[in-house]
C-alpha positions as MATLAB code, in Angstrom:
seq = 'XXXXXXXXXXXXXXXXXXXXXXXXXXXXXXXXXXXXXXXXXXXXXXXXXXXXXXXXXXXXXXXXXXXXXXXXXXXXXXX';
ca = [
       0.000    0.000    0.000;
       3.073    2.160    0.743;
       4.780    2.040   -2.425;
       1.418    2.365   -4.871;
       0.849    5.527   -2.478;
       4.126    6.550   -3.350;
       3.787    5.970   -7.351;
       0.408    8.020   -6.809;
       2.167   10.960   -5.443;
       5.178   10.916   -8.011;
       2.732   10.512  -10.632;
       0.773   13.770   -9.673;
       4.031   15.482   -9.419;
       4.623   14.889  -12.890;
       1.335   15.359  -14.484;
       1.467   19.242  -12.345;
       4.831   19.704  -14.106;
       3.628   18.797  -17.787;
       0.560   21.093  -17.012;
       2.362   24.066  -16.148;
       4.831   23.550  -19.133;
       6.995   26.618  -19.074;
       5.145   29.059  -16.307;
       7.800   29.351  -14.066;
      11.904   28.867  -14.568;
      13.598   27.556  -11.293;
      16.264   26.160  -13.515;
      17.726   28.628  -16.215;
      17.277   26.467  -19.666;
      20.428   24.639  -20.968;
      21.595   23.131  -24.287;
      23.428   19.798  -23.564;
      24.706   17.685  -26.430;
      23.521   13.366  -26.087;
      24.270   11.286  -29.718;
      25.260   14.283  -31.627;
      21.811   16.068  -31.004;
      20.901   19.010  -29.378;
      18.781   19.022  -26.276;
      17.333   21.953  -24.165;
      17.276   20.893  -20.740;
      14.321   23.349  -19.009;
      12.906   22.866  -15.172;
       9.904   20.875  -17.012;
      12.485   18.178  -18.373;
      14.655   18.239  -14.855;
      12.010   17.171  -13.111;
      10.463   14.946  -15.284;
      13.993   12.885  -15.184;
      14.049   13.417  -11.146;
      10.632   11.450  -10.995;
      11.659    8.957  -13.452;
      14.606    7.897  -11.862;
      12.855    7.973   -8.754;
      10.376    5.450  -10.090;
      13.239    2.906  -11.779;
      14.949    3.077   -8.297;
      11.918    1.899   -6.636;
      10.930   -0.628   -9.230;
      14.502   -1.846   -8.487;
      14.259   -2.010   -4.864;
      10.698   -3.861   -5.866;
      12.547   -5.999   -7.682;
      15.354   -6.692   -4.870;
      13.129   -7.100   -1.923;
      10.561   -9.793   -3.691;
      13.850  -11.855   -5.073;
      16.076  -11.907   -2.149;
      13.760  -11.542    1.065;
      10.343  -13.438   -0.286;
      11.550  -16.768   -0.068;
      12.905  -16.211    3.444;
       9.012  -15.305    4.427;
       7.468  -18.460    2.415;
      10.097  -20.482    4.215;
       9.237  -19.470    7.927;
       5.523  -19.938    6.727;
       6.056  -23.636    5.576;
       7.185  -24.232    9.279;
];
């Protein structure tokens, strides 16, 4: 229940950032260079790779937990 809470919130986060899409500039707009292409980096696109990096971390630790400590519960269970 924790983590789809969790998803919820960083999900709102980003659909308030799309919406605003350009209103306000906490982060000055920068040109960055990734496969020979030109990308402007604005405060929309910052935080949109914040939250997704925040969501493949805990996908991850998803991932982790259910592989290494599940078996350890089903185990004890058994007994």
């Amino acid at each position: 229940m924790k983590a789809r809470l969790f998803l919820i919130l960083i999900f709102i986060a980003l659909l308030v950032v799309l919406l605003t899409n350009g209103s306000s500039d906490l982060i000055p707009p920068r040109g960055t260079l990734v496969f020979d292409k030109k990308i402007t980096l604005n405060t929309e696109l910052i935080i949109s790779l914040i939250i997704l990096f925040t969501l493949l971390g805990i996908f991850s630790i998803g991932v982790i937990e259910r592989l290494f400590f599940s078996r350890k519960k089903e185990k004890q269970k058994d007994e």
